[in-house]
C-alpha positions as CSV (number, residue, x, y, z in Angstrom):
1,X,-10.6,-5.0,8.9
2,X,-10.0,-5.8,12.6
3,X,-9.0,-9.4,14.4
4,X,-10.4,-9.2,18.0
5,X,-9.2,-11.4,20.5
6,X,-9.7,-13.3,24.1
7,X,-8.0,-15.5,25.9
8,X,-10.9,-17.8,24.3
9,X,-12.4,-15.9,21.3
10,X,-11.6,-14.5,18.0
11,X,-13.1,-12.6,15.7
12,X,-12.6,-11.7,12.6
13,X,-14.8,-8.1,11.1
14,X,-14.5,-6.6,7.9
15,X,-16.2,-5.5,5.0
16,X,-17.7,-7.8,2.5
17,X,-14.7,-7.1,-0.1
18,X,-12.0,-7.4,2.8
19,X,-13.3,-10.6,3.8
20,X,-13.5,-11.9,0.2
21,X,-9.6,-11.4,-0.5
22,X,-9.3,-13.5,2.4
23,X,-11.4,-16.1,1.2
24,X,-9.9,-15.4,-2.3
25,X,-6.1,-16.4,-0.7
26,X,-6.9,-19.1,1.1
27,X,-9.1,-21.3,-1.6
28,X,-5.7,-21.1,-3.7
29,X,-3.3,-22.1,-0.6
30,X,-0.8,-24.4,-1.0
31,X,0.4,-27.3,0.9
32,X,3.2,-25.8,3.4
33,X,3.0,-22.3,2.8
34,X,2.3,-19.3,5.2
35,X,-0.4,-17.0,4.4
36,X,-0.3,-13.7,6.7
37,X,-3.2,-11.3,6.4
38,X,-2.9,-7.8,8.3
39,X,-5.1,-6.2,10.5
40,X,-6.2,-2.3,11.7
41,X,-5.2,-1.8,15.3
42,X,-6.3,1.2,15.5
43,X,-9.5,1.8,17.9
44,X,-11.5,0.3,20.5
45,X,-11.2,-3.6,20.8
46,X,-14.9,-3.5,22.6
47,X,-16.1,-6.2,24.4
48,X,-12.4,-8.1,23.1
49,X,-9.5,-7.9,25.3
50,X,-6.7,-7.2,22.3
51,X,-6.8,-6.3,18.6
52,X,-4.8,-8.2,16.8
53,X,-2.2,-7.2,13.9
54,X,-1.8,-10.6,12.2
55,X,-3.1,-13.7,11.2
56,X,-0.8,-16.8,10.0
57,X,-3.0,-19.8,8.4
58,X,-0.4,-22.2,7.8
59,X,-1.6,-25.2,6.0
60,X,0.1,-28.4,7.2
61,X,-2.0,-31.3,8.3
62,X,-4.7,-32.4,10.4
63,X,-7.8,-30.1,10.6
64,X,-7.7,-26.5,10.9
65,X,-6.8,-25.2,14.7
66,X,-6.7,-21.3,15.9
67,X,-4.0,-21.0,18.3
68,X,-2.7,-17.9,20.2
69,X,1.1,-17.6,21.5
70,X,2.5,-14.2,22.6
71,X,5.3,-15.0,20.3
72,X,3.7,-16.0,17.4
73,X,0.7,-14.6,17.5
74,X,-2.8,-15.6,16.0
75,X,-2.0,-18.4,14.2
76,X,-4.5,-21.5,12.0
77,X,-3.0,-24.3,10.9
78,X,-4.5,-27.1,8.9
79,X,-4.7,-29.4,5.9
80,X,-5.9,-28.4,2.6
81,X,-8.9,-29.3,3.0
82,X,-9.5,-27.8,6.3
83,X,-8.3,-24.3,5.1
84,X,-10.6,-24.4,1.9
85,X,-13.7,-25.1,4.3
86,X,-12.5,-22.0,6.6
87,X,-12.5,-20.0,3.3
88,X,-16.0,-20.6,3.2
89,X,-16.5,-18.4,6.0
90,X,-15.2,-15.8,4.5
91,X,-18.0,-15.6,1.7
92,X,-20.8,-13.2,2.0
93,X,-23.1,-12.2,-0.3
94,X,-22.1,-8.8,-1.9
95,X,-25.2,-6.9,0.0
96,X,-24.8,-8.6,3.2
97,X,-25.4,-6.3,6.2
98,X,-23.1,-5.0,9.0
99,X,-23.4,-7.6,12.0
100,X,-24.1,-10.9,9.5
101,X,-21.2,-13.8,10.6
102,X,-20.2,-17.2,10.3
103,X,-18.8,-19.0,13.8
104,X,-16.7,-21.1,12.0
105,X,-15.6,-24.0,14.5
106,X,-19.5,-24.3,15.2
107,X,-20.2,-25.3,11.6
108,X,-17.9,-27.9,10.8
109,X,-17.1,-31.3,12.1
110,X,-13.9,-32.5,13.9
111,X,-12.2,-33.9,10.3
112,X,-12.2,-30.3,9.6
113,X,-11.8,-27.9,12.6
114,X,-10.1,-29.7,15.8
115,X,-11.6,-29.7,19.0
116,X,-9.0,-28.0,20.9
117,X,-9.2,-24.2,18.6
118,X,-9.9,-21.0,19.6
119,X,-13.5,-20.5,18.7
120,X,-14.1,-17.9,15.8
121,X,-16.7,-15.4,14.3
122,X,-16.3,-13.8,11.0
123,X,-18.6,-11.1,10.8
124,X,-19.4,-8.3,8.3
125,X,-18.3,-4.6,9.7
């Protein structure tokens, strides 16, 4: 699983089962925790400018935001709410093909995703 990364993009690419214990995670998150899922760093980062080794959802308040800060790296924090619905995007069907993906902030409205996140993809490898 891989977490590419631009000044103004993310992306998120695994396999169906990878991104299921994602989704799996954060649909039982709980209010003021950390969750921090690990990433393959290995390879190419294609058309990204970084691969990424973390991710940190946090779940706090407001709707879900994707920040990115050389010290703390890729980081969402959000209500409860708002992380539940970004575990949505995380659910493919078992047979879904290489290349099918979500772009998360596109989907949702403002009570869940704010306005000033890094957009992201999550995408089937």
């Amino acid at each position: 699983m891989k977490l590419f990364r631009t000044i103004d993009e993310l992306e998120i690419s695994g396999t169906v089962s990878e991104l299921t214990e994602i989704k799996c995670s954060l649909e039982k998150a709980e209010d003021g925790l950390v969750y921090v899922f690990k990433f393959d760093c290995s390879g190419s980062s294609m058309s990204y400018d970084n691969l990424e080794p973390e991710l940190k959802v946090r779940v706090s308040s407001g709707p879900a935001c994707a920040t990115f800060r050389e010290e703390d790296g890729v980081t969402i924090s959000g209500d409860l709410k708002s992380i539940e619905v970004l575990a949505s995007f995380f659910d493919f069907d078992t047979n879904a093909s290489s290349g099918e993906h979500c772009h998360w902030d596109e989907a949702c409205g403002s009570e869940y995703v704010s306005t000033n996140t890094i957009p992201m993809v999550v995408s089937v490898s």
